[in-house]
C-alpha positions in Angstrom: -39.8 23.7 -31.6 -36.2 25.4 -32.7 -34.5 23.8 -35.4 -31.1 22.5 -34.9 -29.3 21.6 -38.5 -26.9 18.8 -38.4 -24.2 19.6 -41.0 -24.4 16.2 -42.7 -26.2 14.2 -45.1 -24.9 11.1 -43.8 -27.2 8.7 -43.2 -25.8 6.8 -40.3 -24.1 9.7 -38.5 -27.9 11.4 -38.5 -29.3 8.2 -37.1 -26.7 8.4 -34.5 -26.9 11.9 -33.4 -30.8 11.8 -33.5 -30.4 9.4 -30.7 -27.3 10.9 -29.2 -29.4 14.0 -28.7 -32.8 12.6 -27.8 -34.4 14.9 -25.6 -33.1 18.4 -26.5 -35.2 20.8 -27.0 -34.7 21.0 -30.9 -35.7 20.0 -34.0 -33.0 18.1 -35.8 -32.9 18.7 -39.3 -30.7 18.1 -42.0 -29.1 20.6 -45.2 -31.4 18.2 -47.6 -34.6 19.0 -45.6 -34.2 22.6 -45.5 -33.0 22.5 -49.3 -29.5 23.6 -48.4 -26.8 22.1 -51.0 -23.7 24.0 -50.4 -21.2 21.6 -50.3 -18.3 22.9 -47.6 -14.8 21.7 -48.7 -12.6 20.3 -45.1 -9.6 22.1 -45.9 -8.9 22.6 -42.4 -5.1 21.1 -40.8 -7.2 20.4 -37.7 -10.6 18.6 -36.7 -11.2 21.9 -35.1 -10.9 23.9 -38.2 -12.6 21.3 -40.2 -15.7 21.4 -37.7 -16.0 24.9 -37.2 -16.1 26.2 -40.9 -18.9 23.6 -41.9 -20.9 24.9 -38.6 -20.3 28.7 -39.6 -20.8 28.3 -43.4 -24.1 26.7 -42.6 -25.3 28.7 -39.7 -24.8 31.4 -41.8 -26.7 30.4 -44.8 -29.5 28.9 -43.0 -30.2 31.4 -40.0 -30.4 28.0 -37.8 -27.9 27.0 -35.0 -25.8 24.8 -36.9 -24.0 21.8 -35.3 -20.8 20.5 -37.1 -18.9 17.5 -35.9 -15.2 16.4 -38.0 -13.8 12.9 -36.5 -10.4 10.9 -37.4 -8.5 7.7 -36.3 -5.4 7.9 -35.0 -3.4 5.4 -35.6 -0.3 4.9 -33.2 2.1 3.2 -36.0 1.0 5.4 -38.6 2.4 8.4 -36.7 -0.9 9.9 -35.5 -2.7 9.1 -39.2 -5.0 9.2 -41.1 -6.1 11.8 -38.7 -8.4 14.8 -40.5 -8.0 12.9 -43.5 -9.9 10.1 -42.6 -12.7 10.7 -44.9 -10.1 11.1 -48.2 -7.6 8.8 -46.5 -7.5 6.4 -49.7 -8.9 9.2 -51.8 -11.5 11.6 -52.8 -14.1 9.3 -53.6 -13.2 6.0 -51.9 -16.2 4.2 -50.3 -16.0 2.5 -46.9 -14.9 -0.3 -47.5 -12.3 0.6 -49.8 -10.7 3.1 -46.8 -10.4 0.3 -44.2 -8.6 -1.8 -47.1 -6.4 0.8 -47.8 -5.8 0.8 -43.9 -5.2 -2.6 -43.2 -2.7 -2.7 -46.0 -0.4 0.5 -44.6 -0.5 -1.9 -41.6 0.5 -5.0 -43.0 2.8 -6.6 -41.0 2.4 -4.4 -37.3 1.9 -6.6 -34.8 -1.1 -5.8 -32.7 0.5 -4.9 -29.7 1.7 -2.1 -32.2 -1.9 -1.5 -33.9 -3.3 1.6 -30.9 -5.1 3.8 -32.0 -8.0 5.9 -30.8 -11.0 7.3 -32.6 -11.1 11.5 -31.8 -13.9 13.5 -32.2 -15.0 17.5 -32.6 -18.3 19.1 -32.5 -18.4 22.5 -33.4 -22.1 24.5 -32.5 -22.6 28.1 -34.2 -25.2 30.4 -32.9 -25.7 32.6 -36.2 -24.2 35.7 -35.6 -21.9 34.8 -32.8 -19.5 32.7 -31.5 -18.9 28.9 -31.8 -18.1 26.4 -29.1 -16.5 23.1 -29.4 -16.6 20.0 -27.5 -14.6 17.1 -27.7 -14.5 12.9 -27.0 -12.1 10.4 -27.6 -12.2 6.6 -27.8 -9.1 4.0 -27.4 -8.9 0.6 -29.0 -6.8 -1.4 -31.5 -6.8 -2.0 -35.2 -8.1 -5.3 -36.2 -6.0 -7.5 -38.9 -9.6 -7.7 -41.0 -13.1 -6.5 -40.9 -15.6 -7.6 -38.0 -19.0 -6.6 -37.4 -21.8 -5.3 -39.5 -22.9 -2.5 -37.9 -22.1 1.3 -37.8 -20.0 3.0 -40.7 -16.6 4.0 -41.7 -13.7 2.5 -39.9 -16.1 0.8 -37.1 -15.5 -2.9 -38.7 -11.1 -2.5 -37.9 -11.3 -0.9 -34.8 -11.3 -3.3 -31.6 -12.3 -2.4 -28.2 -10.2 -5.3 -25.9 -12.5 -4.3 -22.9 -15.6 -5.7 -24.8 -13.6 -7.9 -26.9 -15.6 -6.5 -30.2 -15.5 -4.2 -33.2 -17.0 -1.1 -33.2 -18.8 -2.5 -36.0 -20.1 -5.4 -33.8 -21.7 -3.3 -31.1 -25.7 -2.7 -31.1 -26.3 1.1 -31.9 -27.1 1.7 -28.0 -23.9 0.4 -26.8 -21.9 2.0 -29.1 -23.9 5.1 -28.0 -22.5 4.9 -25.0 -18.7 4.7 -25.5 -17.7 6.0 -28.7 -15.9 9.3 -29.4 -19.0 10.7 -30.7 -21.0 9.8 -27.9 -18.5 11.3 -25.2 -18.1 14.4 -27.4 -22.0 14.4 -27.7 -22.9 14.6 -24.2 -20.9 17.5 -23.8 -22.5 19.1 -26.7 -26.1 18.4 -24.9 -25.1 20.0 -21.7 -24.3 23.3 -24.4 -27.4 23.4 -26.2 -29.4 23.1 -23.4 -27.7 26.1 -22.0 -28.1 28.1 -25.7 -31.4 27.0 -25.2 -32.0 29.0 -22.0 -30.1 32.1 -22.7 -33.0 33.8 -24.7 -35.4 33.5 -21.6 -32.6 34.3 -19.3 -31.5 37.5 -21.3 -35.0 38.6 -21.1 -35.0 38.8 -17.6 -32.0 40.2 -17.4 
């Protein structure tokens, strides 16, 4: 079976896109199975850019098709941030817990009629030696005044979804599967595999 790399190391966002993209016709393997540790930088100004030079740089390197995703909150009050800095957002380093801290307190005192925002995300997928499409998916929801939930990663414990009256955070993988920004912006992504998939048959034909 074709290989498709994921352009992450991250344990939970590889546990979620192995079951976002059950049933392509790929492999899905990571930069630490195939031994790859080149380390891109996201110096991008846009998700877009961020995506893209992480699919590329490891497309590239490995000969594989490469699939790159960069998400960010938006937050409303916050003027459209943290944005493409969600991952750095209270610094280099900072863990997940200490982001959505540093969140809550640069909303201290917004009311939450005040606290939209909506999760936003990119996938970028590099055939090696060509081109790169990206698809996109966005989720809308609220910030929470503290942490809920238990489940999923990053800013999933703040972010509130008032038409199932939960966290991110508090959904079971399968629902979240179904509604977040990755999951919209994944489905997309299947439909352009599957068709990446087909072209070397169909070009033979041809």
């Amino acid at each position: 079976m074709d290989k498709l790399l994921l352009a992450t190391n991250n344990k939970g966002k590889v546990i979620e896109y192995r079951s976002l993209l059950q049933g392509v016709p790929y492999r899905l393997v990571t930069p630490a199975e195939l031994g790859i540790t080149t380390v891109v930088r996201e110096e991008g100004s846009t998700l877009e850019e961020n995506a893209r030079v992480k699919a590329v740089t490891l497309a590239e390197e490995s000969g594989q098709l490469s699939l790159a995703d960069d998400s960010g909150l938006e937050v409303d009050a916050l003027g459209g941030a943290p944005g493409h800095f969600s991952a750095r957002f209270a610094g280099e380093n900072a863990t997940d817990n200490e982001r959505v801290s540093y969140l809550l307190a640069k909303l201290e005192g917004v009311p939450y009629e005040k606290r939209t925002a909506r999760f936003r995300a990119v996938i970028a997928i590099a055939v090696p030696g060509s081109g790169v499409e990206f698809c996109e998916g966005e989720c809308r929801g609220y910030i929470t005044l503290a942490p809920r939930g238990a489940q999923g990663f990053g800013y999933d414990p703040v972010f509130y979804l008032p038409e199932l009256d939960k966290t991110v955070a508090e959904l079971p993988l399968e629902v979240k599967n179904r509604i977040s920004h990755r999951s919209r912006a994944a489905q997309k992504a299947r439909e352009v595999l599957l068709r990446i998939h087909r072209q070397p048959a169909m070009e033979s034909k041809a």
